[in-house]
N, C-alpha and C positions, 0 to 999 in steps of 0.2 A: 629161411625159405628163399628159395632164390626165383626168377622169372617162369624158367621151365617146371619146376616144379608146382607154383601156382597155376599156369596154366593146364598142368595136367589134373590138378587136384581140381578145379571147375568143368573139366571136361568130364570127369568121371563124375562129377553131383547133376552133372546134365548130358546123358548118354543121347538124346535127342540130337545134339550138337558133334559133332566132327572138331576131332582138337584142333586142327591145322584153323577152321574158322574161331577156335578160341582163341587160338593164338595171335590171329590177325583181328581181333576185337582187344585182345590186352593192349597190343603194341599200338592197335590207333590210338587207346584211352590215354595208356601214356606221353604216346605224341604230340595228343593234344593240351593235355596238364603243362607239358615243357614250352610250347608254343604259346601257349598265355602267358606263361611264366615269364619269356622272354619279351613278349610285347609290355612287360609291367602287370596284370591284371592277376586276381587273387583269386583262386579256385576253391568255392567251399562246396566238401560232400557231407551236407546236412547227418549228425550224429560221428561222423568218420573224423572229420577234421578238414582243417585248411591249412593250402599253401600258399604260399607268399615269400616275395623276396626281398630281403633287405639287403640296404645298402652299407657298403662298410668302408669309412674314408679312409684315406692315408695315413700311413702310422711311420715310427718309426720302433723295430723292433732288434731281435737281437740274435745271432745265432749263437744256437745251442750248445753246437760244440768248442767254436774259439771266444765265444762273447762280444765278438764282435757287434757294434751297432750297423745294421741293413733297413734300408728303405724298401715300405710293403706296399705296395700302392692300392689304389683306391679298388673295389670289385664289390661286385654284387653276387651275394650266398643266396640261395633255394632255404627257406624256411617251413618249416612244417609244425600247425597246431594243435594239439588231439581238440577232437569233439569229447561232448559232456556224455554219450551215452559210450563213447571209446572208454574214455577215462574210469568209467566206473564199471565195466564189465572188467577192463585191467585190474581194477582195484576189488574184487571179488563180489558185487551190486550184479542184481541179474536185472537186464535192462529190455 
């Protein structure tokens, strides 16, 4: 499922709402997920899961295609943790 597609599938479970304000309620939610994200701070949606960023040092790695050894430098990845009631409706638990 991709962005517009979510936003139309909430517009249609709430005919009350006009997609174009779904749509600009998804894109703040997200705006604001990345925005924490980037200040450091961990976003948890109680049952859904949480995000967070870890940090990943400097490596030395390799490429792929000649084998060559290449320097990776150091970067911080967006992490994502399922919640306990995500997890178990994934895993067939009705929750």
């Amino acid at each position: 499922m991709i962005k517009s597609e979510l936003v139309q599938r909430i517009a249609q479970a709430n005919p009350h709402l006009y997609q174009r304000h779904v749509e600009m309620i998804v894109n703040t939610i997200l705006d604001e997920i990345t925005a924490a994200l980037a200040r450091g701070d961990r976003v948890e949606l109680r049952g859904f899961g949480a995000f967070s960023v870890k940090h990943r040092p400097a490596r030395t790695g390799r490429n792929p295609r000649t084998g060559a050894k290449v320097s990776v430098e150091q970067k911080n990845v967006p992490f994502f943790k399922t919640g306990k009631e995500m997890r178990e409706r994934l895993n067939g638990g009705s929750v």
